[in-house]
C-alpha positions as CSV (number, residue, x, y, z in Angstrom):
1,X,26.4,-27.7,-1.4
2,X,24.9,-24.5,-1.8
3,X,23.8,-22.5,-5.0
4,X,22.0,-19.2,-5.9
5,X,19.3,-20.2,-8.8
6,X,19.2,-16.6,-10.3
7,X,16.1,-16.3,-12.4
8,X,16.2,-13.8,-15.4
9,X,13.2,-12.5,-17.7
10,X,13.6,-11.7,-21.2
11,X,11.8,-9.3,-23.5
12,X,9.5,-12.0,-24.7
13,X,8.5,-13.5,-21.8
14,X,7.6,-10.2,-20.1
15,X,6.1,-9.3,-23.1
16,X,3.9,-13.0,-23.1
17,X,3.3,-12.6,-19.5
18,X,1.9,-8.6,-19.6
19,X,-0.3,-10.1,-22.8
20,X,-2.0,-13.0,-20.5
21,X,-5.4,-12.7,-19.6
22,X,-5.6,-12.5,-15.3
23,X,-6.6,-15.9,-14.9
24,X,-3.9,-17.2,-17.7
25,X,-1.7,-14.6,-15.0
26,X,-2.9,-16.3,-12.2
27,X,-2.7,-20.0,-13.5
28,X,1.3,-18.9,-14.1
29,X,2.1,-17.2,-10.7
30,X,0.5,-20.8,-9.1
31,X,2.4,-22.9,-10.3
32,X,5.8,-20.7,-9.7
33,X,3.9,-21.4,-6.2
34,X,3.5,-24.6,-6.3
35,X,7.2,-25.1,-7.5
36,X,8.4,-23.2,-4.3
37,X,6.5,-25.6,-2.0
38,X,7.5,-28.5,-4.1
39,X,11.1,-27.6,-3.2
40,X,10.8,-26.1,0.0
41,X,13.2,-28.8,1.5
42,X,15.8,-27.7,-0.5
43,X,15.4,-23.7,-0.7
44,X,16.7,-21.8,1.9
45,X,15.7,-18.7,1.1
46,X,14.0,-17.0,-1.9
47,X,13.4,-13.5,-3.0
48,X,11.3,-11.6,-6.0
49,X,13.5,-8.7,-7.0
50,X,11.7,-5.2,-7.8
51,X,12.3,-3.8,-11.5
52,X,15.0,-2.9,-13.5
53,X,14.3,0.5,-13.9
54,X,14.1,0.7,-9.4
55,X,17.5,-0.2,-9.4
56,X,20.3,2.5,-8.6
57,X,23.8,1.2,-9.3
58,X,27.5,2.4,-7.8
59,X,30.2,1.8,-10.4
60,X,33.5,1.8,-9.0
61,X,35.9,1.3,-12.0
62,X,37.6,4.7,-12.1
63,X,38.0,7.4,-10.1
64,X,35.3,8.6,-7.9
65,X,32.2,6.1,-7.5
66,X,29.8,7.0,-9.6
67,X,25.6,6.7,-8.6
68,X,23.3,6.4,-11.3
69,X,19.7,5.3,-11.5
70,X,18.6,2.0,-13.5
71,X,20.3,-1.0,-13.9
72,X,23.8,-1.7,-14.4
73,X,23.8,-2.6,-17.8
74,X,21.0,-2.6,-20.8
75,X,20.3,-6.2,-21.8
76,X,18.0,-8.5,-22.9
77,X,17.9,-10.5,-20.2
78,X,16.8,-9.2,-16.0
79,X,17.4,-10.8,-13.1
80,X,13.7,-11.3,-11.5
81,X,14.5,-12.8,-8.6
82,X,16.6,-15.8,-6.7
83,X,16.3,-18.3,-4.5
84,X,19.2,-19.7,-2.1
85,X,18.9,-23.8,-2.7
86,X,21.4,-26.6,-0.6
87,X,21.2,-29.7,-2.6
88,X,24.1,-32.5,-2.9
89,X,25.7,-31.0,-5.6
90,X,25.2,-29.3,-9.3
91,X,23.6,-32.3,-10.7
92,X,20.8,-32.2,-8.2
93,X,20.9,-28.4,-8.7
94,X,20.4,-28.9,-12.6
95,X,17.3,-30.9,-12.0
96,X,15.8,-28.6,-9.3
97,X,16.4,-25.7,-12.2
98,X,15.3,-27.4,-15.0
99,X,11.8,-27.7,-13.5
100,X,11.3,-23.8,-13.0
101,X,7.7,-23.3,-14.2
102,X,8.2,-19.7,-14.9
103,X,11.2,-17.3,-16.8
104,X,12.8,-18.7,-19.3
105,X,17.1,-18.3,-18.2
106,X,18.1,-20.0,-14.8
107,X,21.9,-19.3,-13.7
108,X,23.5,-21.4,-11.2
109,X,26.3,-20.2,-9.2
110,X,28.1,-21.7,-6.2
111,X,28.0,-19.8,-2.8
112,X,31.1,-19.2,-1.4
113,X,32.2,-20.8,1.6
């Protein structure tokens, strides 16, 4: 079965991670690293996501579409980045999440057949 492992940032753990010292920085960033090689067989593709404020969004709810810059919504919590993941099914998923080394939120969603 195949999942998206979306992996979001918070305020605090931004915050934590801009405080860090480089080699505290650098210590962090291996093991996300490490976890990706770990899981290699079950990732099929992974990606790190620019910044919020890089994002330009089209909302479509009304009208004419509307571009702005930024993010689609303010929140607390950004998406980061993702990786694609084909394990057995959402148990195995749930264990493959609960060992991300680095951000703090992990959603799981189903891809589509």
């Amino acid at each position: 079965m195949k999942y998206v492992l979306m992996f979001a940032d918070t305020e605090q753990f931004a915050a934590d991670l801009a405080a860090m010292g480089e080699g505290e920085r650098a210590r962090a960033y291996a093991r996300v690293q490490e976890w990706f090689a770990e899981n290699q067989d079950k990732i099929t593709h992974h990606a790190h996501l620019m910044p919020p404020e890089t994002a330009t969004t089209v909302r479509l709810d009304g009208g004419e579409p509307l571009t702005t810059d930024g993010p689609y919504v303010e929140g607390k919590e950004v998406v980061s980045g993702y990786a694609e993941i084909d394990v057995a099914d959402l148990d195995e998923a749930l264990r493959l999440a609960r060992t991300w080394p680095a951000c703090p939120v992990v959603e799981i969603r189903p891809i589509a057949s």
